[in-house]
N, C-alpha and C positions, 0 to 999 in steps of 0.2 A: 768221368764216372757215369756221364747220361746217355743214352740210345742213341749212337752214332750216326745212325738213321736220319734223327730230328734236332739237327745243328739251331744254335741262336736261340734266343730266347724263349724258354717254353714253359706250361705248367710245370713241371716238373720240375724247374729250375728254380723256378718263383720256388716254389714249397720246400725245398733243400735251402738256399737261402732264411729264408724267413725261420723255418724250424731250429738251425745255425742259432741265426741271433736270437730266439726263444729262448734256445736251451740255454746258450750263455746268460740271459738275463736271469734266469732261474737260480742260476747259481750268486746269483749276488748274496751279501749275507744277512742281510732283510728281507730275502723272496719268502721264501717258505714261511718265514715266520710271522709276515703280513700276510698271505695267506692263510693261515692258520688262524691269526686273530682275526679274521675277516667272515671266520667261518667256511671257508672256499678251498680249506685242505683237498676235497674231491677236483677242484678244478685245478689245482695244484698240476696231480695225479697224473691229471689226465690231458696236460702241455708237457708233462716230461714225459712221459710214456710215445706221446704224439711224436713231439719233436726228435723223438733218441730213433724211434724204429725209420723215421724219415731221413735223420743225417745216414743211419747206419746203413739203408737198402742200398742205394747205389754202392759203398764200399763194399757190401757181398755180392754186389754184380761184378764189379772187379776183379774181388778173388774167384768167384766160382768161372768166367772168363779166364782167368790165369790156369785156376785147378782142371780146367775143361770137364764141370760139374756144368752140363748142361741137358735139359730136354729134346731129346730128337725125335722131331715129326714121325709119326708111322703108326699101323693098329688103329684102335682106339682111339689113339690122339689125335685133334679136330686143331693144333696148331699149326701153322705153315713153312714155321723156321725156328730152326734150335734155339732155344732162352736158356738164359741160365737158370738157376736155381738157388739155393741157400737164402731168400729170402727170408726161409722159418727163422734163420739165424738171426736175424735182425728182429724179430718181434721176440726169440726169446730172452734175448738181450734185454731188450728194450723193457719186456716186463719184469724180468727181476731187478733191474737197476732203477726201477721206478718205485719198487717196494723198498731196498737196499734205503733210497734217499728218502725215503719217507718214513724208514723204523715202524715198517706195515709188517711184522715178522713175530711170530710165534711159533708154537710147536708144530701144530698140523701145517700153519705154510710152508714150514720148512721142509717136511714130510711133503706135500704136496709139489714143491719146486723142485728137490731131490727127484720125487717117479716124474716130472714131467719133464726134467731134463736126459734124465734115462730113455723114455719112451723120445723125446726127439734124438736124441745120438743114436738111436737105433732105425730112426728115423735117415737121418743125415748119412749113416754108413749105407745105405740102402739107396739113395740119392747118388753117394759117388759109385759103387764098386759092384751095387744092387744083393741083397740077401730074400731069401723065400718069406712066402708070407706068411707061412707056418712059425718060423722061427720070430718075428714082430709080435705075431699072435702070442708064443710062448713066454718073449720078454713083458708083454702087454699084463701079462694073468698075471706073472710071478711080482708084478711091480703092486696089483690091487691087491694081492694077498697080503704085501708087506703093510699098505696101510688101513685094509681091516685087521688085522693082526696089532695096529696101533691106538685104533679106535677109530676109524672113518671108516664107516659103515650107514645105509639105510635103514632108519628105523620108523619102516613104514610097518611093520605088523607088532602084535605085542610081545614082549619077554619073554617069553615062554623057549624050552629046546626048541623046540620047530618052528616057531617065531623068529628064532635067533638065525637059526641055519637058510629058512626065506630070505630074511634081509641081506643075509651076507650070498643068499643066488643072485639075487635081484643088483645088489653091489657089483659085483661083476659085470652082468648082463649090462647094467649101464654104464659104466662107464667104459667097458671095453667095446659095446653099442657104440656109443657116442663117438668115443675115439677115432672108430674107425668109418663112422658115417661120414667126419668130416673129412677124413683123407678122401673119400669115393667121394665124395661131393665136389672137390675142388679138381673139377675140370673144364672150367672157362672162367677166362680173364675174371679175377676181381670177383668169382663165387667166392669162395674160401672164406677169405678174407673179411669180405662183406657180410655173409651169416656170422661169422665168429663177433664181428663188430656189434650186430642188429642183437643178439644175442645178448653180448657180453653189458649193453644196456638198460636193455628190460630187467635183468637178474639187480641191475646195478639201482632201477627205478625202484623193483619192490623191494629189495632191501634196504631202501632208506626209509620206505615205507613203513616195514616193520620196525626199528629202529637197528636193524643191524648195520649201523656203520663202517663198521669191519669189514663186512663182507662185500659193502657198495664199492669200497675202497678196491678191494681186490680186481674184482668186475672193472671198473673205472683203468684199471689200469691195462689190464687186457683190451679193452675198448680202443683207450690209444694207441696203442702199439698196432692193431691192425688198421685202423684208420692210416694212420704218420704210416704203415706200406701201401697202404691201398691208392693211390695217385701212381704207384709208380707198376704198379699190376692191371689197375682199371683204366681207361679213359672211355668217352663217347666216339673218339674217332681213331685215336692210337691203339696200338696191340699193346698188350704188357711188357715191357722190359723186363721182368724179372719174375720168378714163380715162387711160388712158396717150398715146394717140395714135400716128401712126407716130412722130414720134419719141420716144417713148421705146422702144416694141417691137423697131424696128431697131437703135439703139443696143445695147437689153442684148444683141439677137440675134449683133449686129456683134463687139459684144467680147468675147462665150464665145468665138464662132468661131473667130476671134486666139488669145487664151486657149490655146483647145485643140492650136494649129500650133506653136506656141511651146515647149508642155511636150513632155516625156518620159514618156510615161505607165506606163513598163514598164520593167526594169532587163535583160530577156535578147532581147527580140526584136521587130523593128518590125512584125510583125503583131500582137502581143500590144500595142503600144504603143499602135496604130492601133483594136486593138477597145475599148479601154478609154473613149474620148472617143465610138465609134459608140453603144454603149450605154447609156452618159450622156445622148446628144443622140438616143436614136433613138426618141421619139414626134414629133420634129420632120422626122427623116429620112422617119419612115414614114407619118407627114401628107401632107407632099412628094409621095412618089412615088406615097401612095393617089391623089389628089386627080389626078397628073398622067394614071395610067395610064387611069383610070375617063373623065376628060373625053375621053381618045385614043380608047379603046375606043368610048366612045356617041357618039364625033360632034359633041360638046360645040366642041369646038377642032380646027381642021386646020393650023394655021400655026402658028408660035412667036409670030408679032404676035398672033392671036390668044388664044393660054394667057397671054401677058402681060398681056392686058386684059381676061381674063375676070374677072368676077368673079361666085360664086355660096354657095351652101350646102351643100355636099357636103364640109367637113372635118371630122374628127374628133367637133369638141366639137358643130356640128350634129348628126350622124348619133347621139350618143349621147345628145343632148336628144330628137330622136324617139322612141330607145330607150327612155330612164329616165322621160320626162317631166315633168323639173323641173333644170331648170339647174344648181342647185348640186350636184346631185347627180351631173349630168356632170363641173363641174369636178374634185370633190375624186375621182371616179373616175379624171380623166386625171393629176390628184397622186398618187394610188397606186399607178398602172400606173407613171409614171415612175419614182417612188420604187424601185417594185421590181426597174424592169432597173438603174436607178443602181447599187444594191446589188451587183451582179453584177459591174459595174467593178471594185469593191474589190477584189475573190480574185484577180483578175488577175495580183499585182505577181510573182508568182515563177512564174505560171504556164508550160504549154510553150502555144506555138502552136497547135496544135489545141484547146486548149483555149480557147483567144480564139475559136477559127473557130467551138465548135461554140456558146460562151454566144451570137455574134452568130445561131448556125442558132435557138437557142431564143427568142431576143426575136422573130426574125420568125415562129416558129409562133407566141407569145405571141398577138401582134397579128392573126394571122389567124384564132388562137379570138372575138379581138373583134370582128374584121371579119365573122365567119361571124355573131354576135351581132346586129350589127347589122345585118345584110343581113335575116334573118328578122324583126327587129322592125320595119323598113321594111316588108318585104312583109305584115306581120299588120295 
């Protein structure tokens, strides 16, 4: 089941093991429920979520080797030998069967697991047979419609008709944003994966903060599951064995997104509530809008059919491989840049308003010291 490449004992090995006898312990019939009295339900969460996406990746390196679902070098792509794929399979796995054994389930999660398992099948048929990115796009909208039609919607402006029809623009624009930041994002070893983790954290920090437990929960379990794959996509000296795929990218993308419309991130004020989840998620935001303005400006794209179907080398973790010149060293760069606006989230909970406005004015000069960085290293 492990990289054929790297015979005899190796991380990877360890962690498949160990995850193995985790999960089986978990299931004892005292586990959860000493957990639980323990207070430590989240940590529960977040060894089955860990352990499940860890046993399950190698078995979808398996199948997608059997299926010949693999990634092949060319283009764009900075890989040097065809991987497989269906990784996403394993985290989506992994996160509904960690909610499934925890009876972490209501109406909107069910609603919310429902489009994020649509958004990854449509993901995964794209993976094996490949489909346009128009028609993803067109699944992507029609899945957000179904659940503001349900009630998950942003309710960042007031009640009012125009009020209403704002939040439900703005609805869209994010999570179909979001969604699909993360697929464009994960193109080196252990990006993906790792922002969706660093991410699905922070969300998970302030809502325990706020007291939503529920929603730590959710987060927490997301958390694990990309973690329990991320050993067998990242190393310091190994390539990835296995890739996410679009679906798994769009999934985890799909269901921060939700995630984030859902909570309350603030106890005094909806812009404070609102900068708490931008800051969290804003190496994804400011991927997005580098990648969209730069193609505008050079001429790259003149039509929205167009910027749909572009596809190139000009995000983030490219332009900071130029920079750095050596991949891992981009990625764990764009984990630290995250890590550090994530942080900023935190102080929010009692903050005033301006003080949201001004952490969100600082992450965007943040990024524009990088951006200034890597514009020079381009041109040297």
């Amino acid at each position: 089941m492990f990289d054929s490449d790297f015979p005899g004992i190796s991380f990877r090995r360890i962690v498949w093991c160990v995850s193995l006898v985790t999960f089986a312990a978990l299931f004892l019939p005292w586990s959860r429920s000493h957990f639980t009295d323990l207070g430590l339900r989240w940590l529960y969460i977040l060894l089955f979520s860990f352990s499940a996406s860890a046993i399950l990746t190698p078995m979808m390196r398996l199948i997608a080797l059997k299926l010949k679902i693999v990634d092949v070098p060319g283009g764009r792509k900075i890989h040097e030998k065809p991987t497989p794929l269906l990784g996403g399979v394993a985290i989506v796995v992994a996160f509904i069967a960690a909610l499934l054994a925890n009876m972490v389930l209501e109406r909107d999660v069910v609603l919310l697991l429902c489009g994020g398992v649509v958004v990854a099948l449509m993901g995964l048929v794209d993976d094996w047979r490949g489909v346009s990115a128009r028609l993803k796009l067109f699944v992507q909208i029609l899945v957000v419609l179904v659940l503001i039609h349900s009630g998950i919607v942003l309710n960042l402006f007031p009640q009012t008709v125009w009020g209403y029809w704002f939040n439900v623009l703005f609805t869209i624009l994010w999570i179909i944003g979001i969604t699909n930041a993360m697929n464009f994002i994960d193109g080196m070893d252990g990006l993906a994966s790792g922002i969706g983790a660093i991410i699905a954290m922070f969300m998970g920090m302030v809502a325990f903060q706020t007291g939503q437990h529920f929603m730590a929960w959710l987060a927490i379990a997301m958390m694990g599951s990309c973690l329990g794959f991320l050993p067998f996509n990242f190393g310091l000296k190994r390539p990835a064995s296995i890739y996410l795929g679009d679906a798994g990218s769009t999934f985890i993308g799909f269901t921060l997104a939700v995630l984030a419309i859902k909570g309350d991130w603030a106890d005094n004020s909806r812009i404070v509530s609102f900068s708490a989840p931008v800051l969290i998620f804003w190496i994804l935001i400011y991927d997005m809008a580098y990648i969209t303005l730069e193609r505008i400006v050079t001429g790259k794209v003149k039509s929205l059919k167009e910027w749909i179907d572009y596809v190139g080398t000009d995000h983030i973790h490219h332009r900071l491989y130029s920079l750095l010149g050596d991949k891992r060293k981009a990625v764990l760069f764009i984990y630290f840049l995250c890590a550090t606006l994530g942080i900023s989230a935190i102080t929010l909970r009692y903050a005033r308003p301006i003080d949201g406005v001004l952490l969100v004015v600082q992450a965007f000069l943040v990024t524009i010291i990088v951006s200034i960085a890597e514009y020079s290293g381009r041109n040297r």
